[in-house]
Structures are given as structure tokens and as C-alpha cells.
C-alpha positions, 0 to 999 in steps of 0.5 A: 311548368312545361317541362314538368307537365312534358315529364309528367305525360312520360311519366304517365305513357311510361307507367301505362307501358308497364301496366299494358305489359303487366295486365298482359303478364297477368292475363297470360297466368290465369289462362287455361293451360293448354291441354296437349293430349285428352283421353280421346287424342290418347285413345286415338294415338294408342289403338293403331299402335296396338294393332300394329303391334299385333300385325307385327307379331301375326305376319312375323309368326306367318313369315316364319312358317312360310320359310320353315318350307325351305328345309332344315339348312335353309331355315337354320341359315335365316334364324342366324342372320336374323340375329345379326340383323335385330342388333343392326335394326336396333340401331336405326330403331334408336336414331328413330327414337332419337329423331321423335324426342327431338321433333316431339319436342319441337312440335310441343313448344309450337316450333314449326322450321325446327321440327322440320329441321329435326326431320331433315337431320333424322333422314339425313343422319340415319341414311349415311348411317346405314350407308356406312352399315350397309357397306361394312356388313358386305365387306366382311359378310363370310367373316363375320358370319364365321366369327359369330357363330364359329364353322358352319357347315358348307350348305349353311354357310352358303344361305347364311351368306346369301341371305344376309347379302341381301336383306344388308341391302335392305339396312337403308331403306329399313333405316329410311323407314324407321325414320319416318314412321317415328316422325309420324308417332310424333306428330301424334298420327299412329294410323300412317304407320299402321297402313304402311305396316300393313302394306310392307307385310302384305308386300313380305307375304306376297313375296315370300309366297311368289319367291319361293313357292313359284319361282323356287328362289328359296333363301334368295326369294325370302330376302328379296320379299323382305327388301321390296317391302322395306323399299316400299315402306321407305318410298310411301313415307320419303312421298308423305313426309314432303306434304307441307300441310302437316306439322313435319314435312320437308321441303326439297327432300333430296337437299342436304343442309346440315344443322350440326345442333339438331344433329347432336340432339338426335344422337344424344338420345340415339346413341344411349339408347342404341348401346343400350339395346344393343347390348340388351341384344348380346346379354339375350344371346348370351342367356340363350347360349346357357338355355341351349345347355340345358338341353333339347326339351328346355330349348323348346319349352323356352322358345314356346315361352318367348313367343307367348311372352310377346303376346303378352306384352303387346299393348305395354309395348304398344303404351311405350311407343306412345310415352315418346310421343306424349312426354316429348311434346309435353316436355317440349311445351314446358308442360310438366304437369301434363308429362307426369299425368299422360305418363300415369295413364298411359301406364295404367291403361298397360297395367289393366291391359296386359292383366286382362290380357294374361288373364285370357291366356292363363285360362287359354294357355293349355290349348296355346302351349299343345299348338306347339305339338311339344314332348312332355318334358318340354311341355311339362317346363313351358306350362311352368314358364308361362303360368309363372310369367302370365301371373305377374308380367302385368305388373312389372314388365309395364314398370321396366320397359313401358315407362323408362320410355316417358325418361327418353322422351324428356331426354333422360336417356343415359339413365335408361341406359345405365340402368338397363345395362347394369341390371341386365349384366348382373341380374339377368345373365348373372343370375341365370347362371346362378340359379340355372347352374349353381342352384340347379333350377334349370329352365325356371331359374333362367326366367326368374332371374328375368323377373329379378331383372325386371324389379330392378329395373322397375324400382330404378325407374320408379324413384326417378319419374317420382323425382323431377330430374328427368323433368329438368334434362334439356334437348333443345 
């Protein structure tokens, strides 16, 4: 009788066990989820991201002209750098995406050390990177410049090399910049990187103006304004990100600890979207090398288009940067759901945005295309370009460079990749010369195969954040 009583309370403690286990399960179920971004953190997450977005246009449109006062030779020698440069920054700028998928994610699932050591390995990985750039790039610097661009002429050689001697100097602490400015885009504070920006362009600004206009330093001048504002960016972000009352921080900075699995997720979405920019770079260089046999008037018209197009395309940008962020955390905490709603509002604040936007240009673009003080041929085809473009970027740019972002920040990035690289080969440089070329359209049929490239893109990515195979890509 005892021992079917003893077997009885176990039985009753095991059955309680259970249903304390259950009831809990239970409980967990009916809670509310929890809800990772509102309207108002979104809010909060977008604005500085547009104005830095706009900074970032204005100072650079500033900085331009400041060293167009140099001369024709010095002038030509830092557009040509500049070339190379974009391609190297895009390395880092993609290791930095790489790094904000990663913490994002982290920080979604409520993964504290991790996230911290995902920072540890993005500044740890980017800097011996750069590194490793930094020293190539001074190695072969006079070659490479030959390479690319074929015989310059002495004098610009001569600024070409300095130029890019200096600001290769630069690569480390740009890369220790990006680094911490995606760290910060994660952690959902977009207002840090706006104060650094706006301090590492005062800084540029302020430089080029003493470097050049006081102490007649000229081509050396504008790259040493360039790399002091670079370092002072870096050291602003290596001081804030050892706080440890964020969600990211890292302690004692200056020692390694190499976590190879962290590691291998920063460069599994780094290096795709690296080789993807990277080659969206070369296919851009090859497409101007076509705009430039079109003729003086068509070189203009071209480059007017380009820098209005950026205009255009600010808070598109500015929604992209965000859909890292977002859909990182949001996937990170299993939020699948939240993902696919944030990503449909973030694009639908692009959409009306960028309409309302190019609506305001349409009706401004005379008075913006004569501030170009152009010929009336090159005039003539940059009113055509630019009223075609600002008829419908708002609708297909958002879909074929905004939300292949929310796929990155699930971790999708060697689709993004394909895609992109496929459709920029065949359809944006393939097609420009077609209809440039073969059908005779000149300018026009250069920007129209951008907007082929464009649909493309767009349907591509359409049908894949319809599905749920981005959904299902793991990064941790």
C-alpha cells in the first residue's frame, strides 16, 4: 500500500511537472509578440539617414568645386583616382554590411556577447583588410595608374600619383569608419553616424579650404583634408563604440580574439555583396567609356543627368540603409512576419517619397539643368534624360536597389549578387550598346537600357521577397 501511494505522489509531482511545463508553453503562445520596430522608432531610424544622405551629396557637389580650382591637369588627376578609390571604398562599405546583418541579428535574438563579438570581428577583419589594400595599392600605385587609364601625360600622372598615395593611407581609417558607422545603423542609432558625417565633412571642408587656398598645397592639400577627416571619423567611432552601456560595445578594443564562425558570417554576406558592387562599378566604367564616344555634348548632358539622378534617389537610398537594420533584427528574433511588414512600409515610404521628390524636380528641372551653364545640344539631350528618368524612377529604382537590401539583411545575398551581376552585364551594358550603337539612339538608348536593367531587377527581386526562401537563409 505504501508503495503505490510512493508511486501515486510521483506520479501526481511527475503529472504537475508537466503541467507547470505546459501551462508555461501555453502562456508563452498567447503572449504578445514582441513588436521590434513602430511607425515611431522607424520614423526615428529614417530621418537622420536622409539628412545624411543629403549632407553627403551637398559636401561632395562642395568639395568638387573647391578642387576644380586647382586647374585642368589637377583636377582630371583626382576624378581619375576617385575611380579607383570608389571600387576599393566598396569593399569596406560591403564587410560593413556584412558586420550589420551579423550584429543586427544578434541583437534581434536578445544575443548580447554575440553581437559584441560580431563587432570585435567586423573592426578586427575590415582593418587587416585594409591593411593588406593599403600596402598593395602603394606597391603598384604608378603601374596601376598606367594600367587603368593607359599614358597619361607627365603633369597628371604626377597628381594622379600623389593624390592616390595619399588618400591609399586613407583606406584604413575609412574602412575603421564604415565599420562603426554599420555597427551603429544596427543597433538602430542612425543620429551617431549623422554628427560624425557632419563633423568628418566640416573637417574635409575645412581642410580643403586651408590646404589649398593658404598654404598652396594643391592636389596634396585636397587628399591630406580627405584622410584627416577619415581618421577623425574612425577615432570618434573606435572611442564610442567601447561604451559598454549600448547594445554593442567592445571591451579592451586593442585585443585580438579571433572568433573564426563570426568571421565566416561577416564575409558570407561581405564578399557577395563586394563582388557585386565591385563589378557594378566596372560595368558603370565600361558604359561611360561608350557615353564618352558619343561626343563632348552627350558627356555633358550625361554627367548633368547623373548628378540630378542622385538627388532623386536620396531617401530610396536612405529607406535601403534602413531594411539592413530592420530586416537584420527582425529575422534575427525569428520575426518573420514584422521582416515582411517593415520591408513594405520602408518601400512605401521610398515610393511616395522619391514621387514626391521627382515631382518637385520635374517642375524645377529647367532652372536645375541651366545651373549647368551647358551648350544647347548638350542641354537639348539632359532635358530628355532627366525628364524621362524623374517620370518613373520613383516607381522602379526603390524595387531594384532599396529592397534587394531587406534579402541581404535576412542573409540572401548571393541571390542580390546574381541577379545583379546578371542583369547589369546583359542588360545595362549589353543593351546600351545596342541601342546606343545599332539602333542609333544615342544618349537615350544608354539611359533606357538602365531602366531595362532596372525591370529586371525589380521583377527578380519581387518574386523572391514574395516567397519565403530569403526568409529561411541562416546566419547564425
Amino acid at each position: 500500500m505504501r508503495a503505490c501511494k510512493l508511486l501515486c505522489n510521483e506520479n501526481v509531482e511527475t503529472y504537475g511537472v508537466r503541467r507547470r511545463d505546459i501551462t508555461q508553453a501555453t502562456a508563452q503562445a498567447e503572449a504578445p509578440e514582441r513588436v521590434l520596430f513602430t511607425n515611431k522608432s522607424l520614423t526615428a531610424l529614417m530621418l537622420p539617414l536622409i539628412l545624411e544622405q543629403v549632407l553627403t551629396l551637398t559636401i561632395g557637389m562642395a568639395d568638387t568645386v573647391m578642387v576644380a580650382g586647382l586647374g585642368e591637369s589637377a583636377i582630371s588627376a583626382v576624378s581619375l583616382v576617385d575611380q579607383l578609390n570608389i571600387l576599393l571604398l566598396q569593399v569596406f562599405g560591403s564587410l560593413a554590411t556584412g558586420g550589420a546583418v551579423v550584429a543586427a541579428q544578434y541583437i534581434g535574438r536578445q544575443d548580447r556577447a554575440g553581437g559584441c563579438d560580431a563587432a570585435r570581428q567586423l573592426y578586427q577583419t575590415t582593418f587587416v583588410i585594409s591593411m593588406v589594400v593599403m600596402a598593395a595599392i602603394l606597391s603598384v600605385r604608378r603601374p596601376a595608374l598606367s594600367m587603368l587609364y593607359g599614358q597619361l601625360e607627365p603633369g597628371l600622372m604626377s597628381y594622379a600619383v600623389i593624390y592616390l598615395t595619399i588618400t591609399s593611407i586613407s583606406l584604413p581609417f575609412f574602412a575603421l569608419y564604415s565599420a562603426g558607422a554599420a555597427l551603429f545603423r544596427a543597433m538602430g542609432n542612425s543620429k551617431v553616424s549623422l554628427y560624425i558625417s557632419i563633423l568628418m565633412n566640416v573637417i574635409n571642408i575645412g581642410g580643403n579650404a586651408l590646404t589649398i587656398f593658404v598654404f598652396h598645397m594643391g592636389v596634396a592639400g585636397a587628399a591630406v583634408a580627405t584622410t584627416l577627416s577619415r581618421i577623425a571619423g574612425a577615432a570618434v567611432f573606435l572611442y564610442l563604440i567601447t561604451k559598454p552601456h549600448q547594445e554593442l560595445f567592445i571591451e579592451h578594443i586593442l585585443r585580438v580574439r579571433v572568433n573564426m564562425a563570426n568571421v565566416r558570417r561577416i564575409l558570407r554576406i561581405g564578399v557577395p555583396n563586394g563582388v557585386e558592387n565591385g563589378v557594378f562599378q566596372v560595368g558603370k566604367l565600361v558604359v561611360m567609356r561608350l557615353v564618352s564616344s558619343l561626343g563632348t555634348a552627350a558627356i555633358a548632358a550625361n554627367a548633368v543627368g547623373n548628378s540630378l539622378a542622385g538627388v532623386a534617389c536620396m531617401p530610396g537610398s536612405a529607406a535601403g540603409l534602413a531594411m539592413i537594420t530592420v530586416v537584420g533584427q527582425c529575422t534575427g528574433a525569428g520575426a518573420y512576419d514584422q521582416a515582411r511588414r517593415n520591408t513594405m512600409k520602408l518601400m512605401g515610404f521610398a515610393i511616395a517619397a522619391m514621387a514626391l521628390l521627382g515631382g518637385a524636380m520635374m517642375t524645377l528641372r529647367g532652372g536645375m539643368i541651366n545651373m549647368f551653364n551647358l551648350s544647347d545640344r548638350s542641354l537639348g539631350l539632359a532635358w530628355e534624360v532627366i525628364t524621362i528618368y524623374l517620370a518613373h524612377t520613383w516607381l522602379t529604382w526603390p524595387f531594384s536597389f532599396a529592397l534587394p537590401n531587406a534579402l541581404r539583411g535576412a542573409g540572401d545575398a548571393r541571390f542580390t549578387m546574381i541577379v545583379s551581376i546578371g542583369s547589369m552585364m546583359v542588360f545595362r551594358v549589353g543593351f546600351s550598346y545596342l541601342l546606343a550603337l545599332a539602333f542609333g539612339m544615342g544618349l537615350n538608348g544608354v539611359w533606357i537600357a538602365m531602366y531595362i536593367d532596372w525591370i529586371v531587377r525589380s521583377i527578380f527581386f519581387i518574386w523572391r521577397i514574395k516567397g519565403v526562401a530569403w526568409l529561411k537563409q541562416r546566419v547564425l
